[in-house]
C-alpha positions in Angstrom: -84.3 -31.0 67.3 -81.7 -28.7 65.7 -82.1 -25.8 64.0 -81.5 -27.0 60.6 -84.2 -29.4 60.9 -86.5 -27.2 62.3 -85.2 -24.8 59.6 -86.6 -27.5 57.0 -89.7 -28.3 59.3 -92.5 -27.1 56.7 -90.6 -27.1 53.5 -86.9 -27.9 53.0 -86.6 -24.4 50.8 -88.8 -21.7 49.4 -88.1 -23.4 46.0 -90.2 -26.8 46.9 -92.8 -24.5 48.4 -95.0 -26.0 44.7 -94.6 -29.3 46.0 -96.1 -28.1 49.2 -100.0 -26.6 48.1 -102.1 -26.9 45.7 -101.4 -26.2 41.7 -104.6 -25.3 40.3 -104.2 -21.9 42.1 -103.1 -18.4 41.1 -99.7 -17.2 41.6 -98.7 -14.5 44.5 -99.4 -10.8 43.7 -96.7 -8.7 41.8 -95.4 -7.8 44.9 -93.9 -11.1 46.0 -90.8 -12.4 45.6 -90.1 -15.6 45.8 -86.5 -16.3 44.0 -85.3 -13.3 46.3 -86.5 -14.9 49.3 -85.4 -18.2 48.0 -81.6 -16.8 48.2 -82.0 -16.0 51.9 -84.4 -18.7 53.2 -81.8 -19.6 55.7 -82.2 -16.3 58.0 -86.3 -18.0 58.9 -86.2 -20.9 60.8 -89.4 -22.3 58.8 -91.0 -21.7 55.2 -94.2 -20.4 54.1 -96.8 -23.1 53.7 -98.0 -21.5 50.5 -97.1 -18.8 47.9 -100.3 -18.5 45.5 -102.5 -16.2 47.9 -100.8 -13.8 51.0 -102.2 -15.5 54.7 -101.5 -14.6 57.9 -103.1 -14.9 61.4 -103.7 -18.7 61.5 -106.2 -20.2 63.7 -105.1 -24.4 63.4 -107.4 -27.1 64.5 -107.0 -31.0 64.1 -110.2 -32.6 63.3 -110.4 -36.4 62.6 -106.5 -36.7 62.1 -106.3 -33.9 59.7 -104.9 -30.5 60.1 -106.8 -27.4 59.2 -105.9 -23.7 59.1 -108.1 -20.9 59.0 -106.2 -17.8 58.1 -106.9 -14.2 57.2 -106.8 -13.4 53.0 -104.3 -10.3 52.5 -104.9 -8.0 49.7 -102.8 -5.9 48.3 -105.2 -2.9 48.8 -104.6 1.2 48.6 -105.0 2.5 51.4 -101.6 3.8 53.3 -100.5 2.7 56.7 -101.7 4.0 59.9 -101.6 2.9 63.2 -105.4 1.4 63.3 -104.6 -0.7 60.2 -106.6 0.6 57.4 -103.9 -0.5 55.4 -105.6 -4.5 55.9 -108.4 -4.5 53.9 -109.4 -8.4 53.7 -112.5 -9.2 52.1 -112.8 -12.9 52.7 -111.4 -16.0 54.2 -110.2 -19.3 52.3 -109.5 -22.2 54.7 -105.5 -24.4 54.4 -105.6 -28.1 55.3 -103.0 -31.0 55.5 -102.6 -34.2 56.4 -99.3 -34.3 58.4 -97.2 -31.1 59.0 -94.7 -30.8 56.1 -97.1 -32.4 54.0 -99.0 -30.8 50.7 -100.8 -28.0 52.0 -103.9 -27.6 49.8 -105.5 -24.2 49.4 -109.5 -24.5 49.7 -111.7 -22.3 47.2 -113.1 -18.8 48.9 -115.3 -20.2 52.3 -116.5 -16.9 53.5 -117.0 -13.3 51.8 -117.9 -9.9 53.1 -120.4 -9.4 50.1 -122.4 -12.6 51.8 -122.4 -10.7 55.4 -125.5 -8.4 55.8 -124.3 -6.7 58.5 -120.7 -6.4 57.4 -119.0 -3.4 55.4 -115.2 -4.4 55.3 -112.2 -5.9 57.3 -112.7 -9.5 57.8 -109.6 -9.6 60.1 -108.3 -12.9 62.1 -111.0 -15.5 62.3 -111.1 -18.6 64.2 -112.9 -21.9 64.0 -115.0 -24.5 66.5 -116.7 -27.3 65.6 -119.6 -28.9 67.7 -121.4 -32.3 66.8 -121.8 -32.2 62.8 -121.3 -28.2 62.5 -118.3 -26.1 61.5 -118.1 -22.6 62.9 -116.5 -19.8 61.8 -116.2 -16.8 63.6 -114.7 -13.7 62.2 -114.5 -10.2 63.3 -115.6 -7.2 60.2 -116.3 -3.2 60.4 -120.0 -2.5 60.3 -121.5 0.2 58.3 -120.7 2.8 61.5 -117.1 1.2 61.6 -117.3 -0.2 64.6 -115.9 -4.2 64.6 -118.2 -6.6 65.5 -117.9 -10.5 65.9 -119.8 -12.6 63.7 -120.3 -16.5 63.1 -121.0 -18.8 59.8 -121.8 -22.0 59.8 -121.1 -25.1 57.9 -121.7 -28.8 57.2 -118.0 -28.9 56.2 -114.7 -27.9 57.7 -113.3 -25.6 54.4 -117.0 -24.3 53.9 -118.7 -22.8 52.4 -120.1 -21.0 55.1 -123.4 -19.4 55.5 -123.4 -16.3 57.8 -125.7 -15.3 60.5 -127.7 -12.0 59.2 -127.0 -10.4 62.8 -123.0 -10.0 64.4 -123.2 -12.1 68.1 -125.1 -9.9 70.5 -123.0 -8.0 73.2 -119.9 -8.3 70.5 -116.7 -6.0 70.1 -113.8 -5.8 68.6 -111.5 -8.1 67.2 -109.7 -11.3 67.0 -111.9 -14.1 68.1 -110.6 -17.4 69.4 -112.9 -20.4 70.5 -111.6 -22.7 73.2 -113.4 -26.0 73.9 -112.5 -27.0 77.3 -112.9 -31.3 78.4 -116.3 -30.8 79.6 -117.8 -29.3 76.6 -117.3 -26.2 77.5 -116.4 -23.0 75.0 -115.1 -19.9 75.5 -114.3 -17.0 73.1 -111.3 -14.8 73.8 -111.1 -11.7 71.9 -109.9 -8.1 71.8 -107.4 -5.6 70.9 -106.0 -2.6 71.1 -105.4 0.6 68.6 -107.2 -0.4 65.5 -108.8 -3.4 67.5 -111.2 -1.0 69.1 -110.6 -2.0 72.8 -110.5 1.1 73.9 -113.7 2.6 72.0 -115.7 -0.1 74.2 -114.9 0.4 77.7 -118.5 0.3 78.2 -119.1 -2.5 76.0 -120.7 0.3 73.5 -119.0 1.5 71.0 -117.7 4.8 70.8 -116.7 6.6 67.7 -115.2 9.6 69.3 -113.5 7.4 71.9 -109.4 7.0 71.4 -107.7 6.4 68.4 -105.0 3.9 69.6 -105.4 3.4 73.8 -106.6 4.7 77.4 -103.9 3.4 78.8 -101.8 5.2 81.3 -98.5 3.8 81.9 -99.5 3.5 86.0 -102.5 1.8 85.5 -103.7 -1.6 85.0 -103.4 -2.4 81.1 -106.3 -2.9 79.1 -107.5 -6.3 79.0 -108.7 -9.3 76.7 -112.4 -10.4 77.4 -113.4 -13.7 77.5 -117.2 -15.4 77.3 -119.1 -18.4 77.7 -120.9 -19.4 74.3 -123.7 -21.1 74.6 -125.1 -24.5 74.1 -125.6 -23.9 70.3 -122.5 -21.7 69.6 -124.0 -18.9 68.4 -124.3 -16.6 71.0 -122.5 -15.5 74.2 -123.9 -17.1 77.6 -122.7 -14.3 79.7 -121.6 -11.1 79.5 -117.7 -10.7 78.8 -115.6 -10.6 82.0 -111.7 -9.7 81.8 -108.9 -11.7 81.0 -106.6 -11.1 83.6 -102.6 -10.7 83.5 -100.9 -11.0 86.9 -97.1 -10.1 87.1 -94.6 -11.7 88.7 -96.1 -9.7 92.3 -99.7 -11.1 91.5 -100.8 -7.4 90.2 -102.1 -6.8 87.2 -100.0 -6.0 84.1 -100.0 -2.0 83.7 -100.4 -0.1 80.7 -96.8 1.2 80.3 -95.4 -2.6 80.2 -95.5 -3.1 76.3 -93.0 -6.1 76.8 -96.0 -8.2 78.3 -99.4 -6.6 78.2 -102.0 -7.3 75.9 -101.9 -6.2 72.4 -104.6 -8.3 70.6 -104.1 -12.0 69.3 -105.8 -14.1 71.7 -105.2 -17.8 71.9 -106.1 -20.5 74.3 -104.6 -23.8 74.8 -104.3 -26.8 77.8 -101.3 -28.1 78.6 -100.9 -30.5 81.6 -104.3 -29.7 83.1 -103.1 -25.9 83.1 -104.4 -22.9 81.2 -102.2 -21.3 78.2 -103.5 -18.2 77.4 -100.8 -16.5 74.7 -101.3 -13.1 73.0 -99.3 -10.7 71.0 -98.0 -7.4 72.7 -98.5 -5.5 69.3 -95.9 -2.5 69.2 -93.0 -4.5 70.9 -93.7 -7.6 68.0 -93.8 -10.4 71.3 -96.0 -13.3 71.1 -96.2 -14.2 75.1 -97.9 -16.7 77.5 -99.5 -17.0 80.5 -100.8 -19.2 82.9 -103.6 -20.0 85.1 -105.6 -22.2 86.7 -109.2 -22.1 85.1 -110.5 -20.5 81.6 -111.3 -17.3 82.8 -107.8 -16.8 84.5 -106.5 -15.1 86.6 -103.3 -16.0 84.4 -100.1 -15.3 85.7 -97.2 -13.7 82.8 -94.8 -16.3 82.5 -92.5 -15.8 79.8 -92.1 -14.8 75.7 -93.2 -17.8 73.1 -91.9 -15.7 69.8 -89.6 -13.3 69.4 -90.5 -10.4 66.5 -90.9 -11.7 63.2 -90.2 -10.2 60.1 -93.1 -7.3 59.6 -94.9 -5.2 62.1 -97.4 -7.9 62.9 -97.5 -11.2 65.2 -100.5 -13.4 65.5 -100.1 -17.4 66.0 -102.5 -20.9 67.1 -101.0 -23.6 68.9 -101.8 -27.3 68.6 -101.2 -30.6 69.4 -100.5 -33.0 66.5 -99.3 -36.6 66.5 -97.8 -36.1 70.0 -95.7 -33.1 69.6 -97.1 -29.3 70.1 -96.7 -26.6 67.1 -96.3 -23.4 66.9 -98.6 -21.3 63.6 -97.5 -17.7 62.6 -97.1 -15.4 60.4 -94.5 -13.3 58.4 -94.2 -10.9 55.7 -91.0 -13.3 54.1 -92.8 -13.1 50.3 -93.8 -10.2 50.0 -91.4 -7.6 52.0 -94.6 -5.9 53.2 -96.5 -5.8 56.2 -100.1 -5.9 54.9 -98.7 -8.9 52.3 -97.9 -11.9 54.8 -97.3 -15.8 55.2 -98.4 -18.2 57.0 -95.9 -20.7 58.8 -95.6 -23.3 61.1 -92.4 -24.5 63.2 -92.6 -27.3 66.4 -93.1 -26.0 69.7 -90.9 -26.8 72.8 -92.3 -27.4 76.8 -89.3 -27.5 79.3 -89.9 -30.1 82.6 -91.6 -26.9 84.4 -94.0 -26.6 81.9 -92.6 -23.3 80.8 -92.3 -23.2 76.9 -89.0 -22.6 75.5 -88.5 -19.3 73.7 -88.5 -19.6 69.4 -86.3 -16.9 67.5 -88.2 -17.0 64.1 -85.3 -15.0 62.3 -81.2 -16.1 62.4 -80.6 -12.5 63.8 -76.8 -10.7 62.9 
């Protein structure tokens, strides 16, 4: 497949983005732009999948043939950029679903709020979604009222909610970015983590610390902090174990160290299986990579193999990847509408294996 066509993968143009979602919703905040971003929609290689509300960090999952996305709500909030991103101050999550990938993409009503969380205060960063038997699960990560993120879960008899939280965050939970993987044997795992404003390194203990660093412990000779990964257990509410480390190995079978921002972890965790291997893909944060590496099992070891995404437009990267009618894609975000980080866009574009079972690098901007 060509550019062009992948270019037109989601949407042929910005302009047909109505004929893409929903049109009993509200429009995009004052902020957006769409006729600007109409005039250049040739420097993306794919369209957003809707305009009305701002989404980014998808989490995609194909249930019964149909296709749904479950992405953070941006807000266009007050609070000025940092480097722990007070600046993204989502209050609740709204679930995206389709029927074939460049289909209408319709925009659910409002699944999860932080005013229905007990134990939350604010944040509801990148969630994630698992479903077991008849239950939906949504786990999301929020600021409790000491500021420390915590993981918790909502459940549901549907896949676009509502969902009805747990009054407690999962015991033995930290930071941020949750991402449920259900292996063949029934098996699930949630990867989570991250760095600076993700609060990795204010739980080295697995306690919270709020005195602890602002943005990492990481020297640049040392191993790099890592991802943690856990068992759930049998009802999916609760880790079976206590969170081990998700290793990165480099191309010497040592771990990644701290001063490697081209490949060690950021935050962004995803898992996926590929040819009876182990995919485990993350975002390297301040050099704006989504990378990939592999292993042999779900807790790793995971040997660094090579760069899925190059930077996208705005600070942040965060993506899922899926399997869907035979072909493997690639969701992400951008900031395309709205020109500004905290204000982004979900996308999708088709993902590429080479014979080796190496994936084939995607540039998501026509770069000058």
């Amino acid at each position: 497949m060509n550019r062009p066509q992948l270019h037109l993968l989601a949407c042929s143009a910005l302009v047909l983005l109505a004929a893409c979602s929903s049109k009993d919703q509200p429009t995009a905040g004052a902020n957006a732009d769409p006729q600007a971003a109409a005039k250049d929609a040739r420097r993306y290689l794919s369209q957003p999948l809707i305009s009305e509300i701002y989404t980014a960090d998808p989490s995609a999952h194909i249930w019964d043939g149909k296709i749904y996305v479950y992405p953070s709500h941006d807000i266009d909030g007050t609070t000025p950029e940092d480097d722990l991103g007070a600046h993204f101050e989502m209050r609740d999550y709204r679930v995206l679903s389709m029927d074939k990938i460049g289909g209408p993409v319709t925009l659910h009503p409002v699944a999860l709020d932080v005013s229905q969380v007990p134990w939350a205060e604010k944040q509801m960063w990148a969630p994630d979604a698992a479903r077991k038997n008849d239950t939906y699960f949504l786990y999301f990560p929020a600021k409790d009222k000491q500021g420390a993120f915590r993981i918790g879960v909502a459940t549901s008899k549907s896949p676009t909610g509502p969902f009805e939280p747990r009054p407690e965050p999962i015991k033995g939970s930290f930071s941020i970015d949750p991402a449920v993987f259900t292996d063949a044997d029934g098996r699930s795992y949630m990867y989570f983590g991250g760095i600076w404003g993700g609060q990795l390194q204010r739980n080295i203990t697995g306690t919270y610390d709020p005195n602890g660093s602002k943005t990492d412990l990481q020297a640049d000779d040392q191993p790099a902090l890592t991802a943690k990964v856990a068992l759930l257990t049998d009802d999916m509410l609760e880790f079976a174990e206590a969170p081990r480390d998700v290793v990165v190995l480099d191309e010497n079978g040592k771990p990644l160290l701290g001063g490697d921002h081209d490949r060690r972890f950021f935050e962004a965790s995803w898992m996926h299986k590929y040819n009876g291997k182990y995919y485990f893909s993350y975002s390297t944060g301040d050099t704006h990579y989504i990378v990939y590496a592999i292993g042999d099992s779900p807790y790793g070891p995971f040997k660094y193999t090579g760069r899925i995404l190059e930077p996208v437009e705005g600070w942040t990267t965060h993506h899922s990847i899926v399997e869907w009618d035979g072909r493997w894609w690639l969701f992400y975000a951008d900031s395309q509408l709205s020109g500004q980080t905290r204000l982004r866009n979900v996308k999708v574009t088709e993902l590429f294996y080479n014979a080796d079972g190496t994936i084939k690098t995607l540039d998501p901007l026509v770069r000058s």
